[in-house]
C-alpha positions, 0 to 999 in steps of 0.5 A: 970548704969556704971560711969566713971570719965574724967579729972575733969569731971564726966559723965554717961557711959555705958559698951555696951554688946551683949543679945546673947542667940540664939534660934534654931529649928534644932542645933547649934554649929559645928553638924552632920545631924541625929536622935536620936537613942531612935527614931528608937526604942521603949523602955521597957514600962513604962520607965521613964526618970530620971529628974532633976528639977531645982530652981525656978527661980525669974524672977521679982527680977531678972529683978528689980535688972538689972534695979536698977544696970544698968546691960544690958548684964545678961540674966540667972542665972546658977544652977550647976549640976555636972551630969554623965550622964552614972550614972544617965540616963536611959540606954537602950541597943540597940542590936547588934548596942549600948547603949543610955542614957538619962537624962531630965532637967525642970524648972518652968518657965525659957524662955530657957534653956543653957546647958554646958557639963563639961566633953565631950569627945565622941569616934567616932559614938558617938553621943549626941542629945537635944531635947523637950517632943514633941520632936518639937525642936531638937539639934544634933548630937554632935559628936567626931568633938566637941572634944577639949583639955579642954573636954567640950562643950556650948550648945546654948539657948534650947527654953522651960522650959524641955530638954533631953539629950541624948547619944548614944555610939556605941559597937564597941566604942574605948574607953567609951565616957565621958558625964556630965553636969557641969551647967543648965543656966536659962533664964528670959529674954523672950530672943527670944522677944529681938533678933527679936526686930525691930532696932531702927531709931538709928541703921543701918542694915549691909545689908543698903547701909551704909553697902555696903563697908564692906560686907567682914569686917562684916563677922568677927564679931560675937554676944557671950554669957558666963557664970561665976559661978552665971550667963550667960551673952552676950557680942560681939567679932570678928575673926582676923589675924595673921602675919602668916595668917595660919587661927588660930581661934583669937578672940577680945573681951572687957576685961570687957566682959569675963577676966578668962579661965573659962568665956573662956570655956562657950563661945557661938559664933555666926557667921552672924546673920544678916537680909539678907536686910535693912527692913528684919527680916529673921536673923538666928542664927544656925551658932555656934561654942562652947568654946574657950582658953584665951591666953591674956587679959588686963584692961589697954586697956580693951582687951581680946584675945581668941583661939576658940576651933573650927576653923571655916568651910568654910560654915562660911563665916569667915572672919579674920580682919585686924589691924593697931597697928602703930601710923597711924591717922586714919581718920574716923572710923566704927564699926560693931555690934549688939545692944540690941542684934539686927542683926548685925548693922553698925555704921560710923563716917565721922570724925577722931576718937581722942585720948581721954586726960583723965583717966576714971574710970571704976566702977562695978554696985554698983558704986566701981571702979574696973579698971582705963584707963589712959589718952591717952588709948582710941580713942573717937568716935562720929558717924555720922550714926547709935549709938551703944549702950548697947549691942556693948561692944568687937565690932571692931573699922576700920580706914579708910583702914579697919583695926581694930584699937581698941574695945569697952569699953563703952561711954555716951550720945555724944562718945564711947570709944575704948581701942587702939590696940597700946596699947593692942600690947606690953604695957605689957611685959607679954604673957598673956597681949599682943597681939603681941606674939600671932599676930606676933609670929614670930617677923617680926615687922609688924604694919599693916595687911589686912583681909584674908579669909580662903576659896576659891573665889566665881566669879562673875563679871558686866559690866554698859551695856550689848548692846554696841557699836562696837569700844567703850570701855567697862570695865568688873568689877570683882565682885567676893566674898572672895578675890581672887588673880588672874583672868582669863578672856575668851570671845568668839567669838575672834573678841575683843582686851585688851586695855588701858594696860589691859589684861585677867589676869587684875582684871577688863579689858577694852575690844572692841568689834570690829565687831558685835555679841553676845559674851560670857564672862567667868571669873575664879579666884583664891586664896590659898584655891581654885579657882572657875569660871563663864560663862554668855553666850550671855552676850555682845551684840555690834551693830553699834547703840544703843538704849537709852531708858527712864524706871520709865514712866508708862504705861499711862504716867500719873504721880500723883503730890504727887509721883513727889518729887525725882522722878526718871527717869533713862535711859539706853543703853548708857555709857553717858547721858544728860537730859532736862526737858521743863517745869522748871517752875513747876519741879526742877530736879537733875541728878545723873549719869544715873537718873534724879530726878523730884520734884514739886516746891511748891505751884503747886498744885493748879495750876492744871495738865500739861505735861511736855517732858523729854528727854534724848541723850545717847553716847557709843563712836561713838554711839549715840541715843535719847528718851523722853517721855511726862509726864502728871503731875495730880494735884489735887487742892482740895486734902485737905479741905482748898483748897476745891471747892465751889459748887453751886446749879445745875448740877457741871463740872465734876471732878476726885479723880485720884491721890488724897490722905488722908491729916492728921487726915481726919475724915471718918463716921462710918463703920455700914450700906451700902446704908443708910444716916449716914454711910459707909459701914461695911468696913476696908478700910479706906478714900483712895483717898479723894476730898474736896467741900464747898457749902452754905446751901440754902435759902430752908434749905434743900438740896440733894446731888446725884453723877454720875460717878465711885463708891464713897462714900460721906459725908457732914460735919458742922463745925466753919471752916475746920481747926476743920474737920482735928483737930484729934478732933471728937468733933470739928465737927457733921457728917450731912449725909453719903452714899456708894451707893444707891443700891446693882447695883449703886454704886454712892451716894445718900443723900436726903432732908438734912437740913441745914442752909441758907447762912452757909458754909458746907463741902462734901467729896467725896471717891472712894469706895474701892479705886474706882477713876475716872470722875464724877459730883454732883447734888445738888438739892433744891427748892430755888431762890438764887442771887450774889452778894447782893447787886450789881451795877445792874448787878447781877446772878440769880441761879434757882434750882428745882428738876425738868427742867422747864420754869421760870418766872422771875419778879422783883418789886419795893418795890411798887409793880411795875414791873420792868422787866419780862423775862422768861428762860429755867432751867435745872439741867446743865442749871441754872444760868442767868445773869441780867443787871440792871444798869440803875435802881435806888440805892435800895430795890427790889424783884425778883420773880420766878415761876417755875413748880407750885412753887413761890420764892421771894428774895431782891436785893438791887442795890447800885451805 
């Protein structure tokens, strides 16, 4: 852990740095397409590889001692080498054609191996491959196009614990090419583990619509890794402008990052490693370039200016930021980075970035101060979406007109400290500790500069709608990439006009269409580096009426309640909208443009279903037109256990599980056996759409349970209260009877005979089978005589349950013996339940009787008046 002290208060800081060792299944850095040479032919027999075998290395130790020193950014440890390989590989001649030579290094147990050529200077049709034993992972061809004046070359990270090198130099060679390696990095970090880590809820990816302005800015930002003499660390940087806008490969990073011409030298860069989506995982890490030049780099602000070795090629993308060394206030700021080695996130503050007033003192991993920033030097910064974090250290600060402002030097918990590109400018009157030199050679005092990029545009362009009204107004929105200057707009047929002081050379015109038809629309535009045009035929089609229409409805116009919270309903065909919604009393709506969004009010639930219309009228000049669409809302009230229905003896209504849902901790029984009394079926399916039933244990104490309707699956459940079903706590309550279909043909369920106690609350569960919904009813079935309320007024139900349809005889008695009344009545399973008025009999104690189908059942009803 990195310590820095503020004005007189001392607080936890961080220096952020980027794990940035990339593994690669066919190359990186700038390469040709190719295979090795020793792959066409076949060698002498029996040939062997010379090879170098490397220290072991101590993963442990090492993983201990970046815990105990809060060292976030180390990730290998270097073995110098100092190998020829023309002097100690295996050489074969290839006749006719040249010489190859090859040369293996192993280590024991490194995650991956870094591979950094001292010397490397190659003739062209020289070529230099890496690859594996299995020869499953290939880098290459290195070639005559990696050449730099300072004659070396870094390799990214070579997955596995073996790699050859090979070299292949031509006879007609025009001079003898130089190969050695100058160090073997070790990694122990399993380092691909860390690159495809999901990002936390604290970071937010480029591609996120919090992203969406800055698709152009991010493109300069690149991940890095170097070396000094001991170990390879990994850190972050980004391409920038100079005055001249000649496309001179600049690039920022921290000064804590890399400080001498050596680190500068072992430089990996990594261009747009990024996921290609918000939830996407599919980041690539082959665009690469190797090496670079320090020109300028100074503790005071914490910068570092490098001069790639390479300049990046078009397929690139690259990107040169702009900056703003004035004494502007910005006022928000935005960074650009990639934490823990993450792919590239973005992080915004809404908020003014401020000077920060005090000193910091910068102190290496056992504590010793080894660089004080004054007060004033570092802008503060606390982000409002999306932290960096160890692993952001170098990553640019934009103010709010996207200019680079500062770099990151490090933070604590609430801010994050850039040091100032004001600073950095001319604070040192030494060339090597300066960017102005470099980022104005020519002097012309420029204190603010846009980004540029250094290749051709790629056009595209949009419109809000495609079917228009004739005489209406339509704006075409240039949507093309990579910044160009000029455009040039053509549209046929010509029964169109320019308007509102727009014509085909304006970046985004306004066009009437004047008669109908079908117009196509092409766009070319151009900068410095080139030009490139589309054309969409059949692209505007204007008519003298519109068609407004209602998308999001489904097919059914059934809309589940649990869906109805931001629901979102949008219209098209039109350049204007107003919505109108009937039933305000069960919906609240916000509209947005073209959308409106739909969400229950609370406690509708239980309500139960209701249809509702939603309408729309849409406008495009003098056009206008109209939709709507009635939505049926399904509720479904007994969705979870407290709000389950009681159920009573007899045949139920019928009822649906459409649109129900599992509520938290919903319990389920054991997936063991199908068609059986105490389980589900052996099934991965997990309760799906679930409906809640009470019913009270009979006075027979037994009950069976029959369903008819969609495939489903039931459980009874006995428990203190329902609270203790959906505890999470399997101890909470007992599992009395389960059942998924009675049969291999019958998908409904059975449960017989269950034994319960009278006048106790039990809990049913029904769900569809395999996610099965629809319309059914429930059976429950019992021999018992059952009467409510007790006691009563005199007017009182009686229920009659049997297995079988019968007449009853109904008699009751005086505690005497004395028949008080005799009816008889016709039970079936639909058909069970009869009031009875006996007002007019006196306070007390009676018995009712019942005889039906050779069965007899007695109860008390008290009468209290």
């Amino acid at each position: 852990m990195k310590f820095c002290k503020s004005g007189l208060e001392i607080k936890k800081c961080w220096l952020f740095f980027i794990v940035n060792c990339i593994l690669v299944n066919s190359y990186s850095q700038l390469s040709e397409p190719g295979t090795p040479e020793s792959f066409l032919i076949k060698t002498k027999a029996g040939a062997i590889i010379p090879e170098k075998s490397l220290d072991s290395v101590s993963i442990s130790k090492l993983l201990a001692e970046d815990a105990k020193y809060s060292i976030p950014n180390r990730y290998g440890i270097i073995q110098q080498l100092n190998v020829n390989i023309k002097d100690a590989g295996i050489k074969s001649i290839i006749t006719g054609k040249g010489t190859i030579w090859q040369y293996k290094v192993v280590s024991p147990n490194a995650y991956s191996l870094g591979v950094f050529f001292s010397g490397f200077n190659l003739p062209q049709g020289a070529k230099v491959f890496i690859y594996d034993e299995l020869h499953t992972q290939i880098f290459g061809a290195y070639t005559s196009i990696d050449n730099n004046v300072a004659n070396q070359l870094a390799i990214a990270e070579f997955k596995g614990k073996n790699a050859i090198i090979e070299y292949f130099e031509p006879y007609s060679a025009s001079f003898s090419g130089t190969l050695t390696i100058g160090y073997i990095s070790q990694a122990y970090r399993d380092l691909q583990t860390i690159l495809t880590t999901t990002a936390t809820t604290a970071r937010v990816g480029i591609n996120c619509p919090a992203g969406t302005d800055w698709q152009d800015e991010k493109h300069s930002v690149c991940r890095m890794t170097f070396s000094d003499t001991q170990y390879s660390y990994y850190c972050t940087g980004f391409l920038i402008n100079n005055v001249r806008e000649d496309g001179t490969p600049y690039f920022q990073t921290a000064n804590h990052c890399i400080s001498t011409a050596y680190e500068a030298s072992t430089l990996v860069t990594y261009f747009n490693y990024e996921n290609s989506t918000c939830s996407g995982t599919d980041a690539s890490a082959t665009i690469t370039l190797s090496g670079a030049t320090l020109k300028a780099t100074n503790a005071y602000s914490d910068f570092c200016l490098l001069l790639l070795n390479q300049i990046p090629p078009a397929s690139y993308i690259p990107y040169y930021a702009g900056w703003d060394v004035s004494s502007r206030s910005p006022q928000t700021g935005s960074c650009i980075h990639h934490p823990q080695g993450t792919p590239k996130c973005i992080s915004l503050d809404y908020t003014a970035p401020t000077t920060y007033p005090y000193s910091i003192n910068w102190t290496d991993d056992n504590g010793k101060v080894v660089s004080t920033t004054t007060a004033n030097t570092h802008w503060a910064v606390q982000f409002s979406v999306g932290n960096v974090e160890a692993g952001s250290s170098g990553s640019p600060l934009f103010d709010d007109n996207k200019h680079v402002i500062g770099q990151l030097h490090g933070g604590d918990n609430t801010e994050s400290y850039y040091g100032k590109m004001s600073l950095s400018w001319n604070y040192s009157s030494s060339t090597t500790a300066q960017l102005k030199v470099w980022l104005d050679p020519d002097i012309t005092g420029t204190t603010s500069l846009e980004g540029i990029y250094r290749i051709k545009p790629n056009s595209a362009f949009a419109t809000a709608l495609t079917n228009v009204c004739v005489g209406a107004t339509v704006s075409l929105t240039d949507a093309s990439k990579y910044k160009p200057t000029q455009w040039n707009w053509a549209i046929s047929p010509s029964s169109y006009q320019y308007v509102n002081g727009t014509s085909n050379a304006s970046q985004n015109p306004q066009v009437v269409f004047n008669s109908e038809g079908i117009y196509n629309v092409s766009l070319k535009v151009t900068n410095k580096y080139g030009q490139d045009s589309v054309t969409v035929n059949n692209y505007i089609t204007a008519k003298n009426n519109i068609q407004v229409s209602l998308s999001n409805i489904p097919a059914d116009s059934v809309l589940c309640g649990s869906v109805v919270n931001n629901y979102p309903i949008k219209a098209s065909g039109a350049l204007q909208y107003s919505f109108s919604v009937e039933r305000t009393d069960k919906m609240n709506y916000t509209i947005v443009s073209d959308s409106i969004y739909l969400t229950l009010k609370s406690d509708i639930e239980k309500a139960g279903t209701f249809s509702s219309w939603i309408k729309v009228a849409g406008n495009f000049g003098t056009c206008k037109s109209v939709d709507s669409a009635l939505l049926k809302v399904v509720m479904q009230p007994n969705n979870n256990i407290e709000n389950s229905i009681r159920l009573w003896p007899g045949r139920s209504a019928q009822y649906s599980n459409q649109c129900a849902t599992t509520q938290t901790n919903e319990p389920h029984p054991p997936f063991s056996a199908c068609y059986t009394s105490n389980s589900w079926c052996n099934s991965t399916t997990l309760p799906k759409n679930t409906i809640w039933f009470s019913f009270l244990g009979p006075t027979s104490g037994r009950i069976t349970i029959d369903t008819h309707g969609f495939d489903d699956r039931i459980a009874v459940y006995d428990a203190d209260s329902y609270s203790k079903i959906v505890s999470g706590n399997t101890y909470n309550y007992t599992i009395l009877a389960a059942n998924e279909g009675r049969s291999t043909s019958d998908g409904t369920s059975l449960l017989e005979n269950i034994p319960v106690v009278a006048g106790k609350t039990y809990w049913l569960q029904v769900d569809g089978s395999n996610g099965a919904t629809g319309d059914m009813v429930i059976d429950l079935l019992t021999n018992s005589l059952e009467l409510f309320p007790n006691p009563s007024n005199g007017q009182f139900d009686v229920i009659i349950s049997n297995f079988n349809d019968g007449v009853a005889d109904i008699e009751i008695y005086s505690l005497v013996g004395k028949l008080m009344q005799k009816s008889q009545v016709q039970v079936t399973n639909e058909s069970n339940r009869f009031s009875f008025d006996m007002s007019d009999f006196a306070s007390g104690m009676y018995i009712v009787k019942v005889n039906i189908n050779g069965s007899t059942m007695k109860t008390k009803l008290m009468i209290v008046k």
